[in-house]
TIVEX-657308 format. One line per field, with one value per residue (C-alpha): x, y, z; residue in one letter. Coordinates in steps of 0.25 Angstrom, whole numbers, plus 5000, padded with zeros to 4 digits. Example, Ala and Ser with C-alpha at 12.3 -4.5 7.8 and 13.67 -1.06 7.14 Angstrom:
2
X: [5049/5055];
Y: [4982/4996];
Z: [5031/5029];
residuo: [a/s];
//
This chain:
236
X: [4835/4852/4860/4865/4852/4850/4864/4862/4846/4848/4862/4866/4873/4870/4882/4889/4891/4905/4905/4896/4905/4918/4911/4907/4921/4926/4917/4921/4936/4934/4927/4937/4948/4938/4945/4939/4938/4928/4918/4921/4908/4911/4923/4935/4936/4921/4924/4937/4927/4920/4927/4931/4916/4907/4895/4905/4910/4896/4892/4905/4900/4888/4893/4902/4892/4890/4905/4909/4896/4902/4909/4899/4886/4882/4890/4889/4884/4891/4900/4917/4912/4904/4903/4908/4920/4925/4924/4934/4944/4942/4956/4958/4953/4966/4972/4962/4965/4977/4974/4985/4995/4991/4991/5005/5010/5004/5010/5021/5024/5017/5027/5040/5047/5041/5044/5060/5062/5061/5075/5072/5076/5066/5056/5061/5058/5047/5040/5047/5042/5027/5028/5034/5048/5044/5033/5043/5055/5045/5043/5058/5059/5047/5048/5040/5042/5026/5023/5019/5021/5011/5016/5016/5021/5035/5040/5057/5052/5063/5051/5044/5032/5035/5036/5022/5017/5021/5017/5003/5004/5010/4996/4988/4991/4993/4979/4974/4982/4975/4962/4965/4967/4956/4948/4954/4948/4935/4930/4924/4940/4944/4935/4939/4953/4949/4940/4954/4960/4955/4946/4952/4961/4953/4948/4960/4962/4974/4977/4983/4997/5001/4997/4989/4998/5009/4997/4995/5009/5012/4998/5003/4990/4990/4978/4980/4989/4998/4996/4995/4982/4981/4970/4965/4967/4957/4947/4946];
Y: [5025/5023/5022/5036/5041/5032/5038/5052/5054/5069/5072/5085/5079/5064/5053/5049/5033/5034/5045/5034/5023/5030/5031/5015/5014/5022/5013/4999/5002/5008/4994/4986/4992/4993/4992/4982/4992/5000/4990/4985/4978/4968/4960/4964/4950/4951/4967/4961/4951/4960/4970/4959/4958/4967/4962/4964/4977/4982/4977/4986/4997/4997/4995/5006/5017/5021/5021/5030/5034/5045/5035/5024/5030/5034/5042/5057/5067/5080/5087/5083/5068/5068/5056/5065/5071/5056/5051/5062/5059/5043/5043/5042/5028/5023/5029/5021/5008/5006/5016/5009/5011/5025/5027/5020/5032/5044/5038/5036/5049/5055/5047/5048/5054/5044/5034/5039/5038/5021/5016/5000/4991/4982/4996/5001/4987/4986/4999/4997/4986/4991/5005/4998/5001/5016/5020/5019/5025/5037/5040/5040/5050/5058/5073/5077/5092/5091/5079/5083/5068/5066/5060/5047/5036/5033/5020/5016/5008/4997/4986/4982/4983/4996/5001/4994/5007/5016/5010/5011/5023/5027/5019/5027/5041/5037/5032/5045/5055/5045/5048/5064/5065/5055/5065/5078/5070/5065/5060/5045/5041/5046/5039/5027/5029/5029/5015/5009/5009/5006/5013/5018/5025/5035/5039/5047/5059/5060/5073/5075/5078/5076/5087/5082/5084/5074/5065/5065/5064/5050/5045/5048/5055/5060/5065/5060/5071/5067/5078/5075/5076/5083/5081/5096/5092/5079/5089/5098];
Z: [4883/4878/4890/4889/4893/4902/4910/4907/4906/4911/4906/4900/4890/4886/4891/4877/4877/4877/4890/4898/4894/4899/4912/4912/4908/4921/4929/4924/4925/4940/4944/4935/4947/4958/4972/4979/4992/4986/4988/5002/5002/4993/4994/4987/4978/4974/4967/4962/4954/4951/4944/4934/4926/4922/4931/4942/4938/4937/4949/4957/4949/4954/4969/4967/4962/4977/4980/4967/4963/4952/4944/4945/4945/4930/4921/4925/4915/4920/4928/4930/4932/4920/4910/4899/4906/4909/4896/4892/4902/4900/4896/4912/4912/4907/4919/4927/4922/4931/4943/4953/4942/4940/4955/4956/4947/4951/4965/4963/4958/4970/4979/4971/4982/4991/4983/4980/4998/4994/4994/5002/4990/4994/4994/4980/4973/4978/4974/4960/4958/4965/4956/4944/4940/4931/4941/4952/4943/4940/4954/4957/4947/4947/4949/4963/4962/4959/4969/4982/4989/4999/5014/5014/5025/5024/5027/5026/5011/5013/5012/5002/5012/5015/5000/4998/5009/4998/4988/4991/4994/4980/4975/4984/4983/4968/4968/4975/4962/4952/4958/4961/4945/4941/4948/4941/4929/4933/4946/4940/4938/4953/4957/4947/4952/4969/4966/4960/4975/4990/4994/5007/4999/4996/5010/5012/5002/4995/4988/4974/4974/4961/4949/4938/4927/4936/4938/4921/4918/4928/4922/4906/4904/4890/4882/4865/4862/4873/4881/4897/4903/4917/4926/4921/4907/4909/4914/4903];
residuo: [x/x/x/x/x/x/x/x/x/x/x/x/x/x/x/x/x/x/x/x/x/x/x/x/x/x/x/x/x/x/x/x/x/x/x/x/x/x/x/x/x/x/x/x/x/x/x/x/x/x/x/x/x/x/x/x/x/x/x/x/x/x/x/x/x/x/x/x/x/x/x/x/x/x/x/x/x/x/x/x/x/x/x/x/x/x/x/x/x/x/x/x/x/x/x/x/x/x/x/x/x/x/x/x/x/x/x/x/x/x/x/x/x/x/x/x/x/x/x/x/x/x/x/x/x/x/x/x/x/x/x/x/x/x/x/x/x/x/x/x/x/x/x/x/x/x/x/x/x/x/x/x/x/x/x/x/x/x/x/x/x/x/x/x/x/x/x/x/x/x/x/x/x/x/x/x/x/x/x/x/x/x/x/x/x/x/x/x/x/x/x/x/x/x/x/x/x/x/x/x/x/x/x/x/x/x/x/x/x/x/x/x/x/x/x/x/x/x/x/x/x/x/x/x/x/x/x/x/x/x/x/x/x/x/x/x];
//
């Protein structure tokens, strides 16, 4: 019996090699950036090991299919979170390779204005230096007349400290738009995404502010004729 069989013995449509290795693919990379708070049975030093060999990483995997069980369980065959509609949007794994990068963009973007109200020296160097220099200078120039901010804690930003609150909160509502348009794509990368950060942040629901076509264009999301992708588009 090929290993095919062996992962889709009553499949409508048999898994092709390449559609089971995107999936493999999805799950290695996931536990390459496994957040250690998503196994709080095991100590946060022994995952970080872990994630560094094979043996290791297939270990977490397993330990992780009853945490995430869509995206390491086998391959699905069919529906939205099928093997075969990922390997067509594997594209989206570049995204993935630096999630806290992509996070920082998508929110700073949803916190431009926000992030405008900082005038503390000590605050402003800081996050320029936290953002990087063109993420932060992208946020001060940003257009918002599609960016619903959300409410966030307001602090007097003339500490370094105090610029390191917003900061997180940049990552972490940029962390929950990465994973509101993962989803729109296919459920295995939200959930690739959510496993990239703490767990607790995900207890508390965010929702999506930004559109989808702003969330394309701070990604450079681009199919091979140059054409941006949207969410929608990636679900055709």
């Amino acid at each position: 019996m090929s290993m095919t069989e062996r992962i889709a013995p009553a499949s409508h449509r048999t898994l092709a090699p390449q559609e089971i290795g995107a999936w493999f693919d999805l799950q290695r990379a996931t536990v390459e950036r496994l957040d250690p708070s998503w196994l709080p049975s095991l100590a946060g030093e022994l995952v970080v090991e872990a994630r560094k060999t094979p043996t290791g990483r297939r270990w977490l995997a397993e330990q992780l299919r009853s945490v995430t069980p869509l995206l390491f369980a086998l391959p699905c065959r069919d529906g939205a979170a099928s093997a075969h509609r990922l390997y067509h949007l594997r594209w989206f794994g570049g995204v993935l390779r630096e999630p806290q990068e992509r996070a920082l963009d998508l929110g700073s973007i949803l916190l431009a204005a926000r992030l405008r109200t900082v005038v503390g020296r000590s605050a402003v160097t800081h996050l320029r230096r936290m953002l990087g220099v063109e993420r932060y200078e992208r946020a001060l120039t940003a257009s918002l007349a599609d960016v619903a901010a959300p409410a966030v804690p307001r602090a007097s930003m003339q500490t370094s400290d105090e610029a390191d609150v917003l900061m997180r909160q940049v990552l972490r509502h940029g962390a929950h738009e990465l994973a509101a348009y993962a989803a729109h794509l296919h459920p295995a990368f939200a959930q690739s995404v959510k496993l990239s950060f703490e767990r607790d942040w995900w207890w508390r629901p965010y929702p999506a502010t930004l559109h989808p076509d702003t969330v394309a264009a701070c990604l450079g999301l681009s199919d091979s004729s140059g054409q941006r992708l949207t969410a929608s588009e990636g679900n055709a």
